[in-house]
Each structure stands twice: as structure tokens, then as C-alpha cells.
C-alpha positions in Angstrom: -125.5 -104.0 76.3 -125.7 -104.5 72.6 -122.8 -102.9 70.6 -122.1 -103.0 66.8 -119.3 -101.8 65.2 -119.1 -100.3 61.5 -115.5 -100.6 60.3 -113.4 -101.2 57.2 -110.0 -103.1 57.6 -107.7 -100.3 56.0 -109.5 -97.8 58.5 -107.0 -97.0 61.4 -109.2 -95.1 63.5 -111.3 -98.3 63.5 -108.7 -100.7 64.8 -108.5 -97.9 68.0 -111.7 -98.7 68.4 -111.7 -102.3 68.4 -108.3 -102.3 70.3 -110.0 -100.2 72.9 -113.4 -102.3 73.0 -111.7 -105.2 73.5 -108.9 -104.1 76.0 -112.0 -102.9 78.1 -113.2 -106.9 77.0 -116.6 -105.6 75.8 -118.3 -107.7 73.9 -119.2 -106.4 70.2 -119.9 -107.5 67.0 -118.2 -106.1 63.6 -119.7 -105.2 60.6 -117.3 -104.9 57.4 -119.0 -102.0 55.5 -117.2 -103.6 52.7 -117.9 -107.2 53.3 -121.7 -106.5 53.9 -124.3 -105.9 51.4 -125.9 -102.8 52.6 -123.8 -101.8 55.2 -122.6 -99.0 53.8 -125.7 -97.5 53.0 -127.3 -98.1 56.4 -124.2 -96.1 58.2 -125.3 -93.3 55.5 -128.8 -93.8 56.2 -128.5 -93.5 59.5 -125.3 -90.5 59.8 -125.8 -88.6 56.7 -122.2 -89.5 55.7 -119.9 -92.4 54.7 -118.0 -92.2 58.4 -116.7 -95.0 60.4 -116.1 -96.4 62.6 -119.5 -96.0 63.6 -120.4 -97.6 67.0 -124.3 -98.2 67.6 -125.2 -99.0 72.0 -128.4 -100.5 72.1 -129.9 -99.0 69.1 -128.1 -95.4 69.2 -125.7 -94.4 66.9 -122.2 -93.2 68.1 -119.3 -92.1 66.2 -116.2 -92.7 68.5 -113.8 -90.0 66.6 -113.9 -86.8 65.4 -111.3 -86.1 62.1 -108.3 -84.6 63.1 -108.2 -85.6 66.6 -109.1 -89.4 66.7 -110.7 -91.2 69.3 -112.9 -89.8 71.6 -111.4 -91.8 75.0 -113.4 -90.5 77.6 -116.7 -90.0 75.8 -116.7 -93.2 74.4 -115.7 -94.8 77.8 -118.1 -92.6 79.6 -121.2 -94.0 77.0 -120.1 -97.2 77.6 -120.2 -97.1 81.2 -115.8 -97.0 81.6 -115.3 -93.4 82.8 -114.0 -94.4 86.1 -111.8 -96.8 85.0 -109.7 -94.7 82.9 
């Protein structure tokens, strides 16, 4: 499985994400939307809206929180094959 991970380092719900990917140690790579030239504009590009974190699992795009209530947990867990672990 092939995970990326659009984030910012001032974006909190993004550090639940990482914490979370990495307490389930799956492998991901990062992508600074502020530290990579173009980043930005492929998250819009791809979402319709400047939103992250943005997860993308072999290809399709994810976006692991909804505002106002944070991480999605189980769905994420559940698209990243987890749901019986939590």
C-alpha cells in the first residue's frame, strides 16, 4: 500500500493523522504543502479546496477529518485495513 500524506506543520488535525499512521506503524510519506512547489495546488486540483490533511491510498484521495469533529478513526482505519484492531 502506497500512502501520501498532505500536511502543514501548524495543522493539528494533521499531526492526529501522522500520530495515528504511525502508531498503527504504517508506512507513509509526507508532503509539506508549504515546503513543496506545487503541492498546494495539486491538493486543490484534486479536492476542490485548500484542505488537509489529505491522505491519498494507492492513488485515491482521502480526507481523514471532517471540520468540527476531527478525525475520522474508524473510517480511516477501516480504509486502511485497521478496523478490527481498534
Amino acid at each position: 500500500m502506497q500512502i501520501l500524506l498532505y500536511s502543514a506543520p501548524w495543522c493539528g488535525d494533521c499531526r492526529q493523522a501522522k500520530r495515528f499512521l504511525d502508531q498503527h506503524q504504517i508506512a507513509y510519506t509526507e508532503i509539506n504543502i508549504e515546503a513543496t512547489p506545487g503541492a498546494a495546488q495539486e491538493v486543490i486540483r484534486q479536492t476542490g479546496k485548500r484542505a488537509i490533511p489529505q491522505l491519498v491510498i494507492d492513488g485515491v484521495w482521502f480526507q481523514p477529518y471532517r471540520p468540527g469533529e476531527g478525525l475520522l478513526y474508524e473510517e480511516l482505519a477501516e480504509r486502511l485495513g485497521l478496523a478490527a484492531s481498534l
